[in-house]
C-alpha positions as CSV (number, residue, x, y, z in Angstrom):
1,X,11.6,-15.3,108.4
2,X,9.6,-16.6,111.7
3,X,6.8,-15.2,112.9
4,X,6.5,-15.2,117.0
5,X,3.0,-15.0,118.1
6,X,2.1,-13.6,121.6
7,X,-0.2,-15.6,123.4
8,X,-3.4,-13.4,124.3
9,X,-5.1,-14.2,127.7
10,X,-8.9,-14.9,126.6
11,X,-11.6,-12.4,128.0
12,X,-14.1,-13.6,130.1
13,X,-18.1,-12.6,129.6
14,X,-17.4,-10.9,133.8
15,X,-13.9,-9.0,132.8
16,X,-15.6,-7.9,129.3
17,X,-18.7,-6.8,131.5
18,X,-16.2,-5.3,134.4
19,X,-14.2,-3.8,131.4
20,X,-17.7,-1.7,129.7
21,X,-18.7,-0.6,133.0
22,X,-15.7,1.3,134.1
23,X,-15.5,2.4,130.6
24,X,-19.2,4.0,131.5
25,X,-18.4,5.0,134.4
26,X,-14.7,7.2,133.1
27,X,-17.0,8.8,130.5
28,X,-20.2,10.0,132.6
29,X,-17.1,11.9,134.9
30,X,-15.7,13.2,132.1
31,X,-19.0,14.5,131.1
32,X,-19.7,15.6,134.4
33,X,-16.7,17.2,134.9
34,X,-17.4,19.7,131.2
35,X,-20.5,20.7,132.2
36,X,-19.4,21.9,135.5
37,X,-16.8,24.0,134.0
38,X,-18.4,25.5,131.2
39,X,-21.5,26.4,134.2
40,X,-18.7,27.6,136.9
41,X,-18.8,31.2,136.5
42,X,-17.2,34.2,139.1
43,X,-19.2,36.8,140.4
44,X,-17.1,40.3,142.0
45,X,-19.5,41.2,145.0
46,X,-19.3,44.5,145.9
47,X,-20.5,45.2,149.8
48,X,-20.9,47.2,152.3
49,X,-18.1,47.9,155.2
50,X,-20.4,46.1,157.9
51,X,-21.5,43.4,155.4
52,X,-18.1,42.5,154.6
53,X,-17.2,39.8,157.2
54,X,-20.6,38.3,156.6
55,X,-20.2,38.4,152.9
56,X,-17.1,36.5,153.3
57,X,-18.5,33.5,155.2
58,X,-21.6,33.3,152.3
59,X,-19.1,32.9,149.5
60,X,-17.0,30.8,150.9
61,X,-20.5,27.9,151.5
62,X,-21.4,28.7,148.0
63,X,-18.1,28.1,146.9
64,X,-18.4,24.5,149.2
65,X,-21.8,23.8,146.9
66,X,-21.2,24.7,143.3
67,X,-18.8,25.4,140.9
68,X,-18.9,29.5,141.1
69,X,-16.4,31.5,142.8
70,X,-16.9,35.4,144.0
71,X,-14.2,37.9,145.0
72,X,-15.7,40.5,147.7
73,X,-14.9,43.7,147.8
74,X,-15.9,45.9,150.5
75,X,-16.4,49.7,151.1
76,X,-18.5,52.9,152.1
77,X,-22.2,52.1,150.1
78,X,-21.6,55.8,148.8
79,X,-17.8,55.2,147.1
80,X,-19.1,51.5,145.8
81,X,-22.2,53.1,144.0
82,X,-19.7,55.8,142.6
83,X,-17.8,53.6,141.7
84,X,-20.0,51.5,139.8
85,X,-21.3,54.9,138.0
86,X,-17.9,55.3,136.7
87,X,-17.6,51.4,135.2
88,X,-16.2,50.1,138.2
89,X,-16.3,45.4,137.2
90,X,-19.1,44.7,139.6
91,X,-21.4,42.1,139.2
92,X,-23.9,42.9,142.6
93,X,-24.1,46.0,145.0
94,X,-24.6,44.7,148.5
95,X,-25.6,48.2,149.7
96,X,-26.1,49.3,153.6
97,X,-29.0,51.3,152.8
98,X,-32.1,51.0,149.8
99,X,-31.2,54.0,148.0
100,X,-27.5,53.7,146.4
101,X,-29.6,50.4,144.5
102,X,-32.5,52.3,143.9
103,X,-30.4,55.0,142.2
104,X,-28.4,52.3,139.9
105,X,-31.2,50.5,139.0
106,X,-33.0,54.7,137.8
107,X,-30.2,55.1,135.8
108,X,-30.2,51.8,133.9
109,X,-27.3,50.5,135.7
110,X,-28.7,47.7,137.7
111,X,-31.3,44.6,136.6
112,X,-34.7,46.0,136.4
113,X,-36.7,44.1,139.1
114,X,-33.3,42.5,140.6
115,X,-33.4,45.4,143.7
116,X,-34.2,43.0,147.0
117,X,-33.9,44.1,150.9
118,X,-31.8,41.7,152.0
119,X,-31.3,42.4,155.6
120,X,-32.1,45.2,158.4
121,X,-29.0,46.8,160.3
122,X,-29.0,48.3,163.9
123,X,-27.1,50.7,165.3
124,X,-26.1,51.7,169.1
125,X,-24.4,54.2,170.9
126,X,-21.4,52.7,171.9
127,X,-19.8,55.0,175.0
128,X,-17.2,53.0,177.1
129,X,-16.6,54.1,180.5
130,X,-20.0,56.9,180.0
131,X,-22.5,57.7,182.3
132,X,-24.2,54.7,184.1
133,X,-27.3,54.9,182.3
134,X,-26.7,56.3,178.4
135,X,-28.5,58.1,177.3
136,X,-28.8,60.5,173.8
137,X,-29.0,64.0,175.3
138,X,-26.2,63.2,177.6
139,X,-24.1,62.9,174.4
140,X,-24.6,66.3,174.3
141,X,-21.9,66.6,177.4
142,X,-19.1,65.3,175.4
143,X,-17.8,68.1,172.7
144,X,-18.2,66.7,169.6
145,X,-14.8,66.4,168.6
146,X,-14.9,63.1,171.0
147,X,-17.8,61.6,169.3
148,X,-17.4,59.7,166.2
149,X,-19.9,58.3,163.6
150,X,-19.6,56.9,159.8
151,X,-19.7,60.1,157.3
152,X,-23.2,60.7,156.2
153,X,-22.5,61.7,152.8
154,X,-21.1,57.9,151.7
155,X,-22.2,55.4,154.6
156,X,-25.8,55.1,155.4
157,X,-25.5,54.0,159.5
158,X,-23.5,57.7,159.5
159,X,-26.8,59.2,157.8
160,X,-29.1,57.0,160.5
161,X,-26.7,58.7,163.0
162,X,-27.3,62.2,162.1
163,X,-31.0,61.4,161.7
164,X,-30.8,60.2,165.5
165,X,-29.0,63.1,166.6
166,X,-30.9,65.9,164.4
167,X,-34.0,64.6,166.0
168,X,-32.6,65.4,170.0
169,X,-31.5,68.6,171.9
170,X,-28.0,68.7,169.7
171,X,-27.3,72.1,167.8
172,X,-26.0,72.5,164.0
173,X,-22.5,73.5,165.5
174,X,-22.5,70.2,167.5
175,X,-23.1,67.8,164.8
176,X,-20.8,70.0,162.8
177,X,-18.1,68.8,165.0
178,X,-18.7,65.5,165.0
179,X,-15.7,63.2,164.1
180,X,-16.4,61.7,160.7
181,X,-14.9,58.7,159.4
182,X,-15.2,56.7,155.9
183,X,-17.6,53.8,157.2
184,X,-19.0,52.5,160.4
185,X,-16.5,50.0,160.6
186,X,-13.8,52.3,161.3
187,X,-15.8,54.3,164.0
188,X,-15.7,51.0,166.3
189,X,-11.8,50.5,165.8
190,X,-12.0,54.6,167.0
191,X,-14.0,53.8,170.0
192,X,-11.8,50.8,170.6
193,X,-8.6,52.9,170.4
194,X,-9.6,55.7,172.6
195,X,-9.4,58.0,169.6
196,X,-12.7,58.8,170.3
197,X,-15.1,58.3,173.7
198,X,-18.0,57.2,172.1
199,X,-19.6,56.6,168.5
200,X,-22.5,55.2,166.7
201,X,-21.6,51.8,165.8
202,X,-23.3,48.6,163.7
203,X,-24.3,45.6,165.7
204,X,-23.2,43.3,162.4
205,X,-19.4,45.3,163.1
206,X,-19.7,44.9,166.9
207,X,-20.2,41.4,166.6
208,X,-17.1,40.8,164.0
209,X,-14.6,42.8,166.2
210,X,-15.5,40.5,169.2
211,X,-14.8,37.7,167.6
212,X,-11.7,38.3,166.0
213,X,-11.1,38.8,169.8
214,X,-10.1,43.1,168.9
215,X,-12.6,44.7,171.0
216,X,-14.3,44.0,174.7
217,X,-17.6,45.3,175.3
218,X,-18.6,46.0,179.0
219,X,-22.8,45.2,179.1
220,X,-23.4,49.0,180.6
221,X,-21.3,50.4,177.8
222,X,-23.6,50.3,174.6
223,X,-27.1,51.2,174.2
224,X,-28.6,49.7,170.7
225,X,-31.6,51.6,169.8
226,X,-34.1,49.8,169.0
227,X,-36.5,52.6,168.9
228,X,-35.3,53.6,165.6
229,X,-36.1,51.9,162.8
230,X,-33.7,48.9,161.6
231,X,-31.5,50.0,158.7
232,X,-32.9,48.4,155.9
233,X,-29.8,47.0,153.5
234,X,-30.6,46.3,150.1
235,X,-28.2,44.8,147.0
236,X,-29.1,45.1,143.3
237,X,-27.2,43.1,140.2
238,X,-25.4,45.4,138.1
239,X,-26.6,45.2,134.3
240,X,-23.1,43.2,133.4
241,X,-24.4,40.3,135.3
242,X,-27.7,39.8,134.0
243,X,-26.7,36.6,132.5
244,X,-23.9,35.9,135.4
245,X,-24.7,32.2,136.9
246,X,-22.5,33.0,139.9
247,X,-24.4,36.6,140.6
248,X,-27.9,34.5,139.8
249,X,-26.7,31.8,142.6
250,X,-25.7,34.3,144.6
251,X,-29.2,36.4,144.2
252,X,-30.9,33.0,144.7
253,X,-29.3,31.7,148.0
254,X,-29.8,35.0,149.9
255,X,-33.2,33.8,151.2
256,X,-31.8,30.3,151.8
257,X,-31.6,28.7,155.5
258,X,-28.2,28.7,155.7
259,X,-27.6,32.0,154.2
260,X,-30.0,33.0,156.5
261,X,-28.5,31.8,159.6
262,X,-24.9,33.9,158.6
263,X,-27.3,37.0,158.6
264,X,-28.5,36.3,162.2
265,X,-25.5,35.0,163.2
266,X,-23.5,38.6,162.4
267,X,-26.1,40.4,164.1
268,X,-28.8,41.3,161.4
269,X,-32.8,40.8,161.3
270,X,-34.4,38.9,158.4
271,X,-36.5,40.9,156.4
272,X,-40.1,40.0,155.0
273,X,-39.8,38.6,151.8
274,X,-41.6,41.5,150.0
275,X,-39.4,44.2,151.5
């Protein structure tokens, strides 16, 4: 029997040094690449109608700067919290108003301590082709069955609008008639459509319609009133997620810059840290 021997190149000191390096280098990304995953996490946000477009542009930059990923869901603040109640999977409540998180967080359903005002709301009166000058009591001209606002019972700007109204010249059989619809997005697509001549609407929803290019907005045909105080929106973390990294990133990042900027950019004020 004979034996063939293969001829082995010799290793150089710089290939053996090149050869450990990359070796290094291969096992601090692998190592990188498990602890990202077993710290990427998914968070289900739930948020208010008017909050939704702006929720959508947060996660997708927190999605650009960590490993968590969030699914928003958006509806009337009244149906989310019910929701919730009844075991609806949500990991945060971005609510349009302070009470829905107040209410969760009473009954043992939200983080103790996690309920933060994370932006203030306004709302106009949004009347195209109305008077020159609008004005509140000449609202009272239109019947009310061509005046739309958000329902009161489940979206807050709908109970800012009756609040608004209640506290003019406008009688119980007035605001009875009042077109009511589920959230205050929907009463700017009425407005829009003609369905209705005028309607309480959010300047965050204003602001979203115009840019997806669905609505034009003649400078005499809304009034925002700024007399009234903003509408304070608040979000709590629903007791699944107490140990959520993605609904803690999430918490963490509202009072960032960037985050920040979204909130001005669609419209809403920034509110003092200890609201």
């Amino acid at each position: 029997m004979s034996w063939a021997w293969l001829e082995r190149t010799p290793v150089t000191p710089d290939k053996l040094i090149l050869r450990l390096r990359l070796v290094q280098t291969l096992s601090a990304s692998l190592l990188l690449l498990v602890a990202t995953c077993s710290h990427a996490a998914e968070a289900r946000i739930a948020v208010a109608s008017n909050f939704r477009d702006t929720a959508l542009a947060i996660a997708e930059q927190l999605e650009a700067s960590s490993p968590h990923r969030y699914q928003i869901i958006a509806g009337s603040t009244g149906k989310l919290a019910s929701q919730i109640i009844n075991g609806a999977p949500f990991d945060i409540l971005m609510a349009a108003d302070q009470r829905r998180p107040r209410e969760l967080e009473l009954r043992g359903l939200a983080v103790t301590g996690s309920l933060m005002t994370y932006a203030l709301g306004e709302m106009g009166l949004w009347w195209p082709e109305g008077p020159g000058v609008l004005d509140l009591e000449k609202l009272a001209e239109l019947p009310a069955g061509q005046v739309c606002i958000a329902n009161p019972a489940v979206a807050p700007y709908g109970d800012a609008a009756i609040t608004v109204l209640s506290a003019g010249s406008m009688d119980a059989d007035w605001l009875d008639g009042l077109i009511r619809v589920d959230n205050v997005n929907l009463v700017t697509g009425w407005v829009a459509t003609g369905q209705a001549r005028a309607g309480f609407v959010a300047r965050s929803a204003m602001i979203a319609a115009q840019r997806r290019g669905e609505i034009l907005v003649g400078t005499d045909d809304i009034v925002w009133l700024e007399d009234h105080p903003p509408i304070a929106q608040a979000m709590a973390v629903i007791t699944r997620a107490a140990d959520n990294p993605a609904a803690a990133f999430w918490t963490r990042q509202l009072r960032t810059g960037p985050v920040q900027s979204l909130l001005e950019r669609d419209g809403y004020r920034i509110p003092q840290v200890d609201q």
